[in-house]
PALUM-353453 format. One line per field, with one value per atom (N, C-alpha, C): residue in one letter; atom name; x, y, z. Coordinates in Angstrom, 3 decimals. Example, Ala and Ser with C-alpha at 12.3 -4.5 7.8 and 13.67 -1.06 7.14 Angstrom:
// PALUM-353453
rest <- a:a:a:s:s:s
atom <- N:CA:C:N:CA:C
px <- 13.190:12.300:13.200:12.850:13.670:12.900
py <- -5.690:-4.500:-3.300:-2.250:-1.060:0.030
pz <- 7.800:7.800:7.800:7.080:7.140:7.870
This chain:
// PALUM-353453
rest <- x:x:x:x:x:x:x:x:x:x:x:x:x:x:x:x:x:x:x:x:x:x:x:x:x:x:x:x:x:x:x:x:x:x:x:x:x:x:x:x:x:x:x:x:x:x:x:x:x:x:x:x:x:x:x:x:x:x:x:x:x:x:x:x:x:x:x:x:x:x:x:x:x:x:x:x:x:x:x:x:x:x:x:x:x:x:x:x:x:x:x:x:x:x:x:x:x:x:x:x:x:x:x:x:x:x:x:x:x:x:x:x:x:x:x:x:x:x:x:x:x:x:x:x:x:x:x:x:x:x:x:x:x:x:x:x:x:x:x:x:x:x:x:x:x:x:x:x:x:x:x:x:x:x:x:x:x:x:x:x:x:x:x:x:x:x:x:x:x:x:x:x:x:x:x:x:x:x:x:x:x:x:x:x:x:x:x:x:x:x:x:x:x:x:x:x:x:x:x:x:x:x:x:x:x:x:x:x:x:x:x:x:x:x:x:x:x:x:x:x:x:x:x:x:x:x:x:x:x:x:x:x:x:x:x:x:x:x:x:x:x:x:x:x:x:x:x:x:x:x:x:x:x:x:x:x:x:x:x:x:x:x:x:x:x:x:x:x:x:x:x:x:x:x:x:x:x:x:x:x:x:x:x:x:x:x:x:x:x:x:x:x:x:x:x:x:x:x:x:x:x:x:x:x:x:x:x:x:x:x:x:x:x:x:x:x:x:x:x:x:x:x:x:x:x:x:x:x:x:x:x:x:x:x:x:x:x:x:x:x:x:x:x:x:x:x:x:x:x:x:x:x:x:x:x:x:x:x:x:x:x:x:x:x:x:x:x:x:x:x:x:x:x:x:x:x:x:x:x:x:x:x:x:x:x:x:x:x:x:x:x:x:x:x:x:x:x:x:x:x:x:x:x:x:x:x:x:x:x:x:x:x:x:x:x:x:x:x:x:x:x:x:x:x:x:x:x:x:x:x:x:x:x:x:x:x:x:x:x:x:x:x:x:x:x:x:x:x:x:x:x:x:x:x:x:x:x:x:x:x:x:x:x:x:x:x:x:x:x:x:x:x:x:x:x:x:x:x:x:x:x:x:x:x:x:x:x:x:x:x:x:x:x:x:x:x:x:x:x:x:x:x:x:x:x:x:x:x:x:x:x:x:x:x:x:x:x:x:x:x:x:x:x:x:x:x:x:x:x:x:x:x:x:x:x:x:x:x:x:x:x:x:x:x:x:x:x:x:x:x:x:x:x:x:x:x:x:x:x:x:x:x:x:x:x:x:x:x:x:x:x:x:x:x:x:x:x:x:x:x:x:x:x:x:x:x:x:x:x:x:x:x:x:x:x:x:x:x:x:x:x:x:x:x:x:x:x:x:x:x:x:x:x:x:x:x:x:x:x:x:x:x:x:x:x:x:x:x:x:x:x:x:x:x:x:x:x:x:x:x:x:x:x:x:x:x:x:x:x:x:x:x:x:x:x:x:x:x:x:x:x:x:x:x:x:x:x:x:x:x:x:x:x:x:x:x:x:x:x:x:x:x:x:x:x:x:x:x:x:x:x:x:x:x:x:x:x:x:x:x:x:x:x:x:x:x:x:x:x:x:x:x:x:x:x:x:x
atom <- N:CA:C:N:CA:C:N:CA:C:N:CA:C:N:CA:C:N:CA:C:N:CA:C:N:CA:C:N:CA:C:N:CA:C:N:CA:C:N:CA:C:N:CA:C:N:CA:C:N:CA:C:N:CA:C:N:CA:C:N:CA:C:N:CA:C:N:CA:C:N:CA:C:N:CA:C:N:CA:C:N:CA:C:N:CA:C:N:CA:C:N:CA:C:N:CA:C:N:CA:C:N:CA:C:N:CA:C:N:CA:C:N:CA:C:N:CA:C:N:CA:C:N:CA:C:N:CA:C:N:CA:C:N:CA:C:N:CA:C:N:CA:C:N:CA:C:N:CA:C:N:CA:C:N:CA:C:N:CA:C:N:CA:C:N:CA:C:N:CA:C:N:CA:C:N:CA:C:N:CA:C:N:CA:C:N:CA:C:N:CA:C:N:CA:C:N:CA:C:N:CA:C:N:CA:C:N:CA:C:N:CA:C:N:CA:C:N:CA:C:N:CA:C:N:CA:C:N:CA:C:N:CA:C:N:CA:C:N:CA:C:N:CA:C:N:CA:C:N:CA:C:N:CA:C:N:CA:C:N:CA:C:N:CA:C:N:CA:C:N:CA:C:N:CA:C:N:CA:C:N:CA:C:N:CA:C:N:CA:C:N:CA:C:N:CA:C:N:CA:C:N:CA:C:N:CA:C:N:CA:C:N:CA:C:N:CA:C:N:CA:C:N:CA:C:N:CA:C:N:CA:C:N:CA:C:N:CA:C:N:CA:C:N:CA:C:N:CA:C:N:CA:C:N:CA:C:N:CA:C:N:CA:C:N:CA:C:N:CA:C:N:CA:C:N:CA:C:N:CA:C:N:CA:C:N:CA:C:N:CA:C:N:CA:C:N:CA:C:N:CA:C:N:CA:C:N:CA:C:N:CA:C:N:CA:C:N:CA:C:N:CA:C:N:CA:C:N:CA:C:N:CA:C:N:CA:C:N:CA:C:N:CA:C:N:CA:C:N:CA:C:N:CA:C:N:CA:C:N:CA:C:N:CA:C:N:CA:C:N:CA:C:N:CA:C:N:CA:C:N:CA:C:N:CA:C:N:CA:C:N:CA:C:N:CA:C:N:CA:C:N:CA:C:N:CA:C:N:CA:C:N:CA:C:N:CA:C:N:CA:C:N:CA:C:N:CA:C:N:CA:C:N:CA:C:N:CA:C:N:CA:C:N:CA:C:N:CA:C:N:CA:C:N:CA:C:N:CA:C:N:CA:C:N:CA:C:N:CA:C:N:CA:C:N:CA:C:N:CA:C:N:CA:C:N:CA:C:N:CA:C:N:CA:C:N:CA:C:N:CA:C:N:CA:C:N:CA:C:N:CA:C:N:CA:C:N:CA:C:N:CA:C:N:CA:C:N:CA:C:N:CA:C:N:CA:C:N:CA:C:N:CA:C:N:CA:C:N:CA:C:N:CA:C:N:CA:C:N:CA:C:N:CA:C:N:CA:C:N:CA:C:N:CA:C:N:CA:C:N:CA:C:N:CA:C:N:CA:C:N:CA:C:N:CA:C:N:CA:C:N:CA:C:N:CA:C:N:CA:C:N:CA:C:N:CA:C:N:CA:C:N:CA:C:N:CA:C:N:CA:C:N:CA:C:N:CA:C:N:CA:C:N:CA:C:N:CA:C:N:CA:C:N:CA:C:N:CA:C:N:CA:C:N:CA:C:N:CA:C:N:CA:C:N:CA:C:N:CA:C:N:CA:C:N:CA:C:N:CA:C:N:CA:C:N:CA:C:N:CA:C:N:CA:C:N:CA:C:N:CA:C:N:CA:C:N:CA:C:N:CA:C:N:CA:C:N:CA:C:N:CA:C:N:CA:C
px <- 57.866:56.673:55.682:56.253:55.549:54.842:55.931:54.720:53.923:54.007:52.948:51.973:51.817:50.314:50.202:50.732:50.268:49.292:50.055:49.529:48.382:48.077:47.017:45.782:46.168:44.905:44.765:45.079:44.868:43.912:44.510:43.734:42.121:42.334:40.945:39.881:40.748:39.465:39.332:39.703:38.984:37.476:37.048:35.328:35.091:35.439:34.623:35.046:36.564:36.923:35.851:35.460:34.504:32.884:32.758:31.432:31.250:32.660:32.677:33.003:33.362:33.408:32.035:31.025:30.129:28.849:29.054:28.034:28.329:29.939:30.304:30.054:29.614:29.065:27.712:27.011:25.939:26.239:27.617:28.156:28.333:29.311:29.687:28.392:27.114:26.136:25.441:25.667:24.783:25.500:27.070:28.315:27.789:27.640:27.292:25.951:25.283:23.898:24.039:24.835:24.778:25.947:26.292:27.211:28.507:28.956:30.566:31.560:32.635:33.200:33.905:34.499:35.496:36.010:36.676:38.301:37.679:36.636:36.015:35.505:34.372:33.881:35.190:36.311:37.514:37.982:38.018:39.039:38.004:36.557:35.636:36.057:35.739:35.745:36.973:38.115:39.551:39.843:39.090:39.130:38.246:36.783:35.999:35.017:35.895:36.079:34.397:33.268:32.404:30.785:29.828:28.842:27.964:27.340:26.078:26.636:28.167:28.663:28.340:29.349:29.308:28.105:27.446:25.388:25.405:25.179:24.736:25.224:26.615:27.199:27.109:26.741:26.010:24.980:24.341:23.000:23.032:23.742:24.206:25.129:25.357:26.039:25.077:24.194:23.008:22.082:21.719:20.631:21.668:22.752:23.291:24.015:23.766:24.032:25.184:25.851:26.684:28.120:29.760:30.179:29.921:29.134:28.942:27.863:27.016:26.163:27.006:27.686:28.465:29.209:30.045:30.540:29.678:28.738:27.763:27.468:27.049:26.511:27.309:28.678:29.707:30.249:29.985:30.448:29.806:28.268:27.282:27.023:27.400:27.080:28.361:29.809:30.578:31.305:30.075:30.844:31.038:30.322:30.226:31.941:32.742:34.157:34.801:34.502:35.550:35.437:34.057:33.943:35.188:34.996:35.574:37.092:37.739:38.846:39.504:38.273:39.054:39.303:38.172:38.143:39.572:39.654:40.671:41.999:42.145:43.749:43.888:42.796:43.140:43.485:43.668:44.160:45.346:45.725:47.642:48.131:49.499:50.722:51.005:51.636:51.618:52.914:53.846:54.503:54.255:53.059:52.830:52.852:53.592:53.335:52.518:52.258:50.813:50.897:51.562:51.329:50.691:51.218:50.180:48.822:48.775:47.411:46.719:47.287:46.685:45.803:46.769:46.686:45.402:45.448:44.352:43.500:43.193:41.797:41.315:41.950:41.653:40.884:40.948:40.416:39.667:39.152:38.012:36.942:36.181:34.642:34.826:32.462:32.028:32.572:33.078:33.600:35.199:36.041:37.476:37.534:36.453:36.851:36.215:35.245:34.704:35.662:36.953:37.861:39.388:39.294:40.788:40.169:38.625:38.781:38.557:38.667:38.087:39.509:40.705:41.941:42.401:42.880:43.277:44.129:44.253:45.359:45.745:47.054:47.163:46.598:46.204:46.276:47.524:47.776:49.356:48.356:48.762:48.689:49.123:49.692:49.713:48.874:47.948:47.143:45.907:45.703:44.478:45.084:46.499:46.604:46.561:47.326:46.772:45.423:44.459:43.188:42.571:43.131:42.540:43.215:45.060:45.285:44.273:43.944:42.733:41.529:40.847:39.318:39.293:40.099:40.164:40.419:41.185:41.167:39.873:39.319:38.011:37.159:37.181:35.943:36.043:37.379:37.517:37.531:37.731:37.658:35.835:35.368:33.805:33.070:33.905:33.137:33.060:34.317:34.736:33.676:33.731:32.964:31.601:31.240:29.544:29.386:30.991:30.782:30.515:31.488:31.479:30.240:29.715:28.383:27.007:27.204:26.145:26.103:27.564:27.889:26.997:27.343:26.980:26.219:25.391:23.872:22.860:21.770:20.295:20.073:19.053:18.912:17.566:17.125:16.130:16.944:18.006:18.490:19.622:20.057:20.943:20.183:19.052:17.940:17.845:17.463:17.142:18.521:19.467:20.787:21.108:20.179:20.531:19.548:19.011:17.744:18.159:19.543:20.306:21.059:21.270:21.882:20.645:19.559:18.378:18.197:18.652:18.401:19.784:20.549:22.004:21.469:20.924:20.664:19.360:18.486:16.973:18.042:18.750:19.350:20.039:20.383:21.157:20.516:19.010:18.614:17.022:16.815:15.653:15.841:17.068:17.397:17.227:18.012:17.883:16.399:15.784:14.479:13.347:13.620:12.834:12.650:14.136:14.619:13.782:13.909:13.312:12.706:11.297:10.069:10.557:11.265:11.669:12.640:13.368:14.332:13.080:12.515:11.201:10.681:10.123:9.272:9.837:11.048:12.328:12.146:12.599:12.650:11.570:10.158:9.105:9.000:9.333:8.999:10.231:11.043:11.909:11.715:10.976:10.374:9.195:8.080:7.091:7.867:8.377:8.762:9.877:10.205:11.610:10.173:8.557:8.167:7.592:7.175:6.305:6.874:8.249:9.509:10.241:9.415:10.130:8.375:7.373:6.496:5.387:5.557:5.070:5.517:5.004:5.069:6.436:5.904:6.501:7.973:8.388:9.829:10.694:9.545:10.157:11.523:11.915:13.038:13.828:14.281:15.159:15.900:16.909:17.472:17.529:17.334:17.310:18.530:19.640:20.982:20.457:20.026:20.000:19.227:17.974:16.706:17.212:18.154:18.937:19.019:20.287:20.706:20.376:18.991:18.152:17.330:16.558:16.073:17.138:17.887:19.327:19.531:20.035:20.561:19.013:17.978:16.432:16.347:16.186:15.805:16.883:17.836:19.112:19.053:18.973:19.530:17.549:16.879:15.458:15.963:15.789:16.167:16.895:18.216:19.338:18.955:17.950:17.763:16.365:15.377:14.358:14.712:15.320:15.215:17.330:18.117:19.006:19.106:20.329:20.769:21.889:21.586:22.694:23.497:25.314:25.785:25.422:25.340:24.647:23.783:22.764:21.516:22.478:23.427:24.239:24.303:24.734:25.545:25.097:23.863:22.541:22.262:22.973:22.278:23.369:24.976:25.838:25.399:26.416:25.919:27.578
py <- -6.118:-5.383:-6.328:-7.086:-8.362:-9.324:-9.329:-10.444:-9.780:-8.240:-7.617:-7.814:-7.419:-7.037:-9.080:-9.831:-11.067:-11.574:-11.160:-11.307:-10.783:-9.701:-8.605:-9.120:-9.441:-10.516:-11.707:-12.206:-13.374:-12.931:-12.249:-11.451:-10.345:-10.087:-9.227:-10.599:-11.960:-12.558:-14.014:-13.353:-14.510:-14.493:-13.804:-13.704:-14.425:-14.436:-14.788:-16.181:-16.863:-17.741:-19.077:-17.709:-18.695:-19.130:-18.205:-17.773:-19.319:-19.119:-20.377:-21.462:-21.907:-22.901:-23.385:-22.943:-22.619:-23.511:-22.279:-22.621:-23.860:-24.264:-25.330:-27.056:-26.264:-28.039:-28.470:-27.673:-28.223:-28.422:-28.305:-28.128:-29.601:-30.013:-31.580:-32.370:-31.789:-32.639:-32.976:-32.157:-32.347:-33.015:-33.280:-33.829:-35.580:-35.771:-37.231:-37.927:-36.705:-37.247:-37.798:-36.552:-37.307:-38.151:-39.160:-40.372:-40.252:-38.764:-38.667:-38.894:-39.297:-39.854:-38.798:-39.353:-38.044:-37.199:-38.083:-37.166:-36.812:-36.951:-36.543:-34.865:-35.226:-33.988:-32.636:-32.952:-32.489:-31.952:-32.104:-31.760:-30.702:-31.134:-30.490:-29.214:-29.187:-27.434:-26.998:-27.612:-27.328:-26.495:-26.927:-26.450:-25.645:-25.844:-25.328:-24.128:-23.304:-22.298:-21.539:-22.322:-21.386:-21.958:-21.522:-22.479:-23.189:-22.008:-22.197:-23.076:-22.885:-23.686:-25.369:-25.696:-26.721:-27.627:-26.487:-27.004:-27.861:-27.091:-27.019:-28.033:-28.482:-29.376:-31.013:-30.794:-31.597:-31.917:-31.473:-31.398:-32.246:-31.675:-32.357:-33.897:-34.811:-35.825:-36.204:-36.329:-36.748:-36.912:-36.381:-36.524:-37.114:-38.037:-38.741:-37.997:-36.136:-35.287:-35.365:-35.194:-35.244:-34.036:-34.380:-33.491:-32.195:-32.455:-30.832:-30.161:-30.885:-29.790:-29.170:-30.049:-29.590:-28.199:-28.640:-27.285:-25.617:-25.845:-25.069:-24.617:-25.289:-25.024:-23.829:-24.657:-23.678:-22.417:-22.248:-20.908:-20.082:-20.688:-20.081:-19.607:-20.187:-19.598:-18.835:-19.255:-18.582:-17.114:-16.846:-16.277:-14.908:-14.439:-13.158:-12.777:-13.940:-13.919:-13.303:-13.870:-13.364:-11.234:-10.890:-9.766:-8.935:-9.860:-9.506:-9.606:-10.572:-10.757:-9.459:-9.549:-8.307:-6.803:-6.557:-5.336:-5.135:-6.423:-6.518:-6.254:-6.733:-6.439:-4.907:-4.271:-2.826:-2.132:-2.902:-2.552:-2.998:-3.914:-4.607:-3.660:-3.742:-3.523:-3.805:-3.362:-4.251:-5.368:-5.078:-5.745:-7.345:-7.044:-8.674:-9.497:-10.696:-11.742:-12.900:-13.459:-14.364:-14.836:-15.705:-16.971:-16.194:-15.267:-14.409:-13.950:-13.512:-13.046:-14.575:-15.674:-17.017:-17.344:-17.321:-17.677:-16.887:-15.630:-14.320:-14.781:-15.372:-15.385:-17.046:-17.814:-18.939:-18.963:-17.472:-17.517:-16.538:-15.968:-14.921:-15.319:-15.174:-15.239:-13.675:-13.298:-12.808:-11.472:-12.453:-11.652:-11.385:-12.085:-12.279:-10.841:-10.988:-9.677:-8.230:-8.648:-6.844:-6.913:-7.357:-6.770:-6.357:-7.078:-6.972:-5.426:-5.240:-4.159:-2.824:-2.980:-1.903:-1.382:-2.090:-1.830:-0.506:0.180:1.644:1.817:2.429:2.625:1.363:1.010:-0.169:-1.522:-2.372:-4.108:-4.647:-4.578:-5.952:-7.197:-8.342:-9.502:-10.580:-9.608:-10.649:-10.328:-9.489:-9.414:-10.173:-10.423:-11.230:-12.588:-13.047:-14.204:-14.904:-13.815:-14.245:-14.638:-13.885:-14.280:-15.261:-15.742:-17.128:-18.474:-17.957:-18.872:-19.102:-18.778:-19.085:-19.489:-18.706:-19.194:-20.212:-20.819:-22.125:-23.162:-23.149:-24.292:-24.543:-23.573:-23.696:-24.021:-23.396:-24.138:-25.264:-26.014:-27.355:-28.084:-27.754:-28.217:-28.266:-27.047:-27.460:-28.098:-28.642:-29.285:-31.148:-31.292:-32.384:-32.757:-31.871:-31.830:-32.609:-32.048:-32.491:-33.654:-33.593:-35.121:-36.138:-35.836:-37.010:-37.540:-35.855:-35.920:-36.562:-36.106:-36.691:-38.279:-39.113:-40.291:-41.171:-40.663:-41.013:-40.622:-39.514:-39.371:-40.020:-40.439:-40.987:-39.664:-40.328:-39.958:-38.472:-38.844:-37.410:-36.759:-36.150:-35.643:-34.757:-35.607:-35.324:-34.243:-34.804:-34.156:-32.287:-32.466:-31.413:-30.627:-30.692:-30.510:-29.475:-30.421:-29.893:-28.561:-28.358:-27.154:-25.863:-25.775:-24.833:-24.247:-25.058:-24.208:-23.279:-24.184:-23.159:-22.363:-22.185:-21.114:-19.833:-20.417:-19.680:-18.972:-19.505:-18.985:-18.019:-18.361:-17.363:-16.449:-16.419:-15.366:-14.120:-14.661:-14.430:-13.148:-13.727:-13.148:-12.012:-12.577:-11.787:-10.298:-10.095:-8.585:-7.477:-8.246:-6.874:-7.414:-8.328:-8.246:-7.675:-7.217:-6.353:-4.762:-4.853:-3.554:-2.749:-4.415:-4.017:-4.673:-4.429:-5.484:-5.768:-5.570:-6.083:-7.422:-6.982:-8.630:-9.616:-9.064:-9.959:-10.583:-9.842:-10.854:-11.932:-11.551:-12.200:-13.605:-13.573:-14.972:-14.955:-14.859:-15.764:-16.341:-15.202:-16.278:-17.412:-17.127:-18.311:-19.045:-19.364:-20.789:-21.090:-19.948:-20.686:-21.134:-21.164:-21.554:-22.888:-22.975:-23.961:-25.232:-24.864:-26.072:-26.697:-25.378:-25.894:-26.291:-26.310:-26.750:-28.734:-28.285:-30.361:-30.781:-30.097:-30.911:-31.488:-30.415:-30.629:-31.605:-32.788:-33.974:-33.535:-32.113:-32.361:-32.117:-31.743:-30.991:-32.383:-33.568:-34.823:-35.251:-35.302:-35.730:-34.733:-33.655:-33.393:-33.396:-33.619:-34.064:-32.598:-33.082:-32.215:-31.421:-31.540:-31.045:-29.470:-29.968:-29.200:-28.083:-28.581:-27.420:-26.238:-26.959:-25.494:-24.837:-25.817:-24.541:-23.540:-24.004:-23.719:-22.635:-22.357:-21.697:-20.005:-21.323:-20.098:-18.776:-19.350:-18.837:-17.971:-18.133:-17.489:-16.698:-17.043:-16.083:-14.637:-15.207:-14.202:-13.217:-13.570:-12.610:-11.860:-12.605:-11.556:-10.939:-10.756:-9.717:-8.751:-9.153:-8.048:-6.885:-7.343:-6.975:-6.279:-6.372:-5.722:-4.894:-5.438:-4.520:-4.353:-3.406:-3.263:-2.971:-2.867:-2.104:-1.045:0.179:1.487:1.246:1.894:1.749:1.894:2.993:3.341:2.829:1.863:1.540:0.122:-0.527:-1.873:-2.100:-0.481:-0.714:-1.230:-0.617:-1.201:-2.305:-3.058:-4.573:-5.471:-5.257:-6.193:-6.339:-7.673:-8.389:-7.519
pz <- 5.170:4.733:4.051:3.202:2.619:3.618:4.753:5.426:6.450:6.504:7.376:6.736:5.166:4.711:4.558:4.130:4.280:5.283:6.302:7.881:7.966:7.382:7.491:6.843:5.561:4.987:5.627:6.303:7.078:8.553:9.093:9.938:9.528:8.157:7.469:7.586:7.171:6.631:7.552:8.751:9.638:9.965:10.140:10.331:8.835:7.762:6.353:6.824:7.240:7.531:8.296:9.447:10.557:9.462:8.585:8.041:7.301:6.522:5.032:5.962:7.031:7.631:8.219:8.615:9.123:8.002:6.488:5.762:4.954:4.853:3.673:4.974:5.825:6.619:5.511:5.055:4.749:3.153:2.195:1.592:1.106:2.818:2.449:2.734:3.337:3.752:2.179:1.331:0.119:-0.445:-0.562:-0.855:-1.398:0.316:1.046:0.306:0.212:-0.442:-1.570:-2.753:-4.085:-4.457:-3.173:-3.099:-3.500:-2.649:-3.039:-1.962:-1.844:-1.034:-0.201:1.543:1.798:0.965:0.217:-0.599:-1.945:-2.475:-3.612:-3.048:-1.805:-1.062:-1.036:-0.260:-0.033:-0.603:-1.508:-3.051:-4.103:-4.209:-5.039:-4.338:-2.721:-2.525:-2.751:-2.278:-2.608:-4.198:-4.975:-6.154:-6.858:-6.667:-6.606:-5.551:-5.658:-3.814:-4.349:-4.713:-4.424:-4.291:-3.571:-2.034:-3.827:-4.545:-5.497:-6.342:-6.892:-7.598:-7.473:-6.493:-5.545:-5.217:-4.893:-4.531:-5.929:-6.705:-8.529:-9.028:-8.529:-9.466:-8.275:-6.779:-6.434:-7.102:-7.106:-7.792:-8.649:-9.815:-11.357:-11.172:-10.311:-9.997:-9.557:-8.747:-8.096:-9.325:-10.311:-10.930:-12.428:-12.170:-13.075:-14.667:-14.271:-15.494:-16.081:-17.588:-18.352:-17.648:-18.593:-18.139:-18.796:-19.926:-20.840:-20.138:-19.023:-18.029:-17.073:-16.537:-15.452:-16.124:-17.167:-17.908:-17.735:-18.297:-18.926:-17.468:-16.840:-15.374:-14.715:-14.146:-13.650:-14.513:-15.374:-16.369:-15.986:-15.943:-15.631:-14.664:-13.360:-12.109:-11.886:-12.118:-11.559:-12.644:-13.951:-14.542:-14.312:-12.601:-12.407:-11.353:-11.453:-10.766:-11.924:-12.859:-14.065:-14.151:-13.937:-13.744:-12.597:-11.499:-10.311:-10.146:-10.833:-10.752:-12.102:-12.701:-13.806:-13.768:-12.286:-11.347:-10.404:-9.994:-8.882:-9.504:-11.019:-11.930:-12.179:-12.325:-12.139:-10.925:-9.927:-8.623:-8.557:-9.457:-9.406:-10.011:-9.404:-9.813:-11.719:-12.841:-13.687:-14.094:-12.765:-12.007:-11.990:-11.242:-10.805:-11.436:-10.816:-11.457:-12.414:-13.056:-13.869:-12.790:-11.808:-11.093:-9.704:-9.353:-8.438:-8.941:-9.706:-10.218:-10.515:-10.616:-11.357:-9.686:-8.687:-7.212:-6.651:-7.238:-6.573:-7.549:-8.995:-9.635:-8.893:-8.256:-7.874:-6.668:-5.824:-4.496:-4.602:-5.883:-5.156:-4.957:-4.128:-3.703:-3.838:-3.256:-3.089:-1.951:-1.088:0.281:0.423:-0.127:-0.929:-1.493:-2.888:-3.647:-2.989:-1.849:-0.960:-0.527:0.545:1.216:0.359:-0.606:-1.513:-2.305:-2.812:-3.671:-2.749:-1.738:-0.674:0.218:-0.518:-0.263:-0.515:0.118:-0.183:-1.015:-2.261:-3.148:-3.844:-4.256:-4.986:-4.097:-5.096:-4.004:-4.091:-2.986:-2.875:-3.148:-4.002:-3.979:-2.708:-1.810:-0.782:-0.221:-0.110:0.753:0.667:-0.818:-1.033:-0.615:-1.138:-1.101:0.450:1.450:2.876:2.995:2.497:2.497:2.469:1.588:0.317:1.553:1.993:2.849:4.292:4.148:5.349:5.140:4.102:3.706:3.114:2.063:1.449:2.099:3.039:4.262:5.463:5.427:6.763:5.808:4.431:3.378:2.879:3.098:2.850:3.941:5.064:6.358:6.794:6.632:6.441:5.724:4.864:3.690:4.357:4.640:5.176:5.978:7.309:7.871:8.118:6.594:6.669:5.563:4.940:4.681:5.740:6.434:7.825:8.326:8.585:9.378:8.017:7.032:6.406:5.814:6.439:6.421:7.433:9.038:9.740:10.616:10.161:11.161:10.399:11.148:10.477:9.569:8.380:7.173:7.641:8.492:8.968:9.658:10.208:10.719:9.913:9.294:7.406:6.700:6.611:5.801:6.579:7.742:8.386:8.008:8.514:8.441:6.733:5.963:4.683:4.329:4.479:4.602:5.307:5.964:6.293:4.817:3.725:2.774:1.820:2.276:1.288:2.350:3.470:4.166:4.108:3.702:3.166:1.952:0.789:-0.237:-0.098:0.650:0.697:1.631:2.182:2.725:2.299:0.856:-0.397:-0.689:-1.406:-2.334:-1.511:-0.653:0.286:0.671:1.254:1.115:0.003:-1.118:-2.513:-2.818:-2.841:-3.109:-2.224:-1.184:-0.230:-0.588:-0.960:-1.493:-3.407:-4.021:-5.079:-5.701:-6.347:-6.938:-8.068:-8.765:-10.404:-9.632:-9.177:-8.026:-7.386:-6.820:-6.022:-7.004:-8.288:-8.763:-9.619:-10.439:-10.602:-10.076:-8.783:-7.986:-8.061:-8.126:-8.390:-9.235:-10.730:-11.660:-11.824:-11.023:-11.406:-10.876:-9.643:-8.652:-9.484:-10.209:-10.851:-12.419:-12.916:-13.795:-14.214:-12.736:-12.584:-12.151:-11.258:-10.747:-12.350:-13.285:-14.199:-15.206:-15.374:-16.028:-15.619:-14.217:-13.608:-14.048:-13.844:-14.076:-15.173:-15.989:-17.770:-18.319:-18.412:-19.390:-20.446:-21.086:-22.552:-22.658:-21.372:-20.826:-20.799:-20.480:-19.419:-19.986:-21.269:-22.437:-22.044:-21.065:-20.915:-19.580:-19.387:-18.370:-17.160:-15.671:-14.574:-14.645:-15.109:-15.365:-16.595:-17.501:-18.692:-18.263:-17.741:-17.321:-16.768:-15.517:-14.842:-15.278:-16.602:-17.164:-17.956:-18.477:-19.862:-18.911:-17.684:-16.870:-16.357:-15.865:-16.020:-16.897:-17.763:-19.082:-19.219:-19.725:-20.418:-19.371:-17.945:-16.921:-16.645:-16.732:-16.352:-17.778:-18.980:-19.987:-20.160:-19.797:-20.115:-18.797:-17.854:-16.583:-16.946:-17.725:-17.738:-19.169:-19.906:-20.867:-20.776:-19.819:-19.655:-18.613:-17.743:-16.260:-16.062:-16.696:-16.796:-15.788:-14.383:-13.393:-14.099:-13.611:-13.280:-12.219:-12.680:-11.939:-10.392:-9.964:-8.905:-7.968:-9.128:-8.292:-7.757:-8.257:-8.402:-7.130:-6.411:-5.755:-4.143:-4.021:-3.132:-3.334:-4.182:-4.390:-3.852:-3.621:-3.735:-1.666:-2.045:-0.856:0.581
C-alpha cells in the first residue's frame, strides 16, 4: 500500500517534473554567469529546491554580496514555504515521523504543496515524498544543464537564453495582476522604485545585495498592510 501511493506521487508529479526541468535550464544559465562551477551549480539546486530563490542568490554572488544578504534574502523569498509546509502538517498523521516531515519540508515548492494539499483526506508522506523523488532530480538535472550550456555557447546566445527566466517570472506575476489593480500597480511601483533605487547617487553606499532586500522587505509589508487579501479573494490569486 506504501509503495502504491509512493508510486502515485511520482506519477502526480511528472508534468511539474518536465516543467522544473524545462525552467531550471535557465537556472544553471544564470549559474554560469555569476562564475559558478558544474558542481557548485548542481548542488545549489539540490539544496536549494526553489527558481526566485536561486535567481536571487545568483544574483547576490555575482554582485560580490555578503553571507548576511544571502541570509536575509532567502528567508525572505522563501518564507512563504514555511506557511505551506505548516498547512501540509495538518494533513499528517501525528504519527509521522520528524525525519519524514524533515524530507516533506525540504521538497515543497509551489506545485509540490497544490498536489500534496489537494490530497483527499489524510496526506500519506509518501506521497509527497514520491514527489520530491522526481522533481528534485529533473531540477538538478536542469540546472546542470544550463550550466553546461552557459559554459559553452557564445556569450549572445547565453544572454538570449537567459531572458527566458524573466519570462518565467513575468509569467508569474501577469495573471493575478490582470485580475487585480492593487497587484498591477504593486509591480509597478516596484520596477519604478527598484530603477530609482540602482540609480540615485545617494543610495550608491549601499550594496546591490542589500537594496533587494531593503525594496523587498518596505514593498511587501506596505502591500500587506494597506491592501490586506481575504481568505477568499487569496484564493483567485494562487498560482
Amino acid at each position: 500500500m506504501k509503495n502504491n501511493i509512493y508510486f502515485k506521487g511520482i506519477r502526480d508529479s511528472l508534468p511539474i517534473a518536465l516543467g522544473y526541468y524545462a525552467v531550471s535550464i535557465t537556472i544553471g544559465i544564470a549559474a554560469a554567469k555569476a562564475g559558478m562551477s558544474l558542481f557548485q551549480s548542481g548542488l545549489a539546486s539540490a539544496l536549494n529546491f526553489t527558481s526566485t530563490g536561486e535567481f536571487a542568490g545568483f544574483n547576490l554572488i555575482a554582485a560580490c554580496g555578503s553571507y548576511i544578504e544571502m541570509a536575509l534574502m532567502q528567508l525572505i523569498i522563501n518564507a512563504r514555504y514555511i506557511l505551506m509546509s505548516a498547512s501540509l502538517s495538518q494533513k499528517l498523521s501525528p504519527g509521522v515521523s520528524v525525519f519524514k516531515r524533515l524530507v516533506m519540508g525540504m521538497g515543497v515548492t509551489d506545485e509540490i504543496f497544490g498536489i500534496s494539499i489537494a490530497a483527499e483526506g489524510e496526506l500519506d508522506p509518501m506521497y509527497t515524498i514520491g514527489a520530491i523523488t522526481l522533481t528534485i532530480p529533473a531540477w538538478t538535472l536542469g540546472t546542470l544543464t544550463g550550466a553546461v550550456l552557459g559554459s559553452i555557447l557564445p556569450e549572445i546566445i547565453v544572454n538570449a537564453l537567459g531572458v527566458s527566466l524573466f519570462g518565467m517570472f513575468i509569467a508569474v506575476f501577469i495573471p493575478p495582476a490582470r485580475k487585480n489593480k492593487v497587484i498591477a500597480s504593486i509591480v509597478v511601483i516596484s520596477f519604478v522604485l527598484s530603477y530609482i533605487f540602482n540609480k540615485l547617487p545617494i543610495f550608491g553606499f549601499i550594496s546591490d545585495g542589500t537594496k533587494i532586500i531593503i525594496l523587498t522587505a518596505v514593498i511587501s509589508f506596505f502591500a500587506a498592510v494597506l491592501f490586506p487579501i481575504d481568505t477568499e479573494e487569496d484564493e483567485s490569486y494562487e498560482k
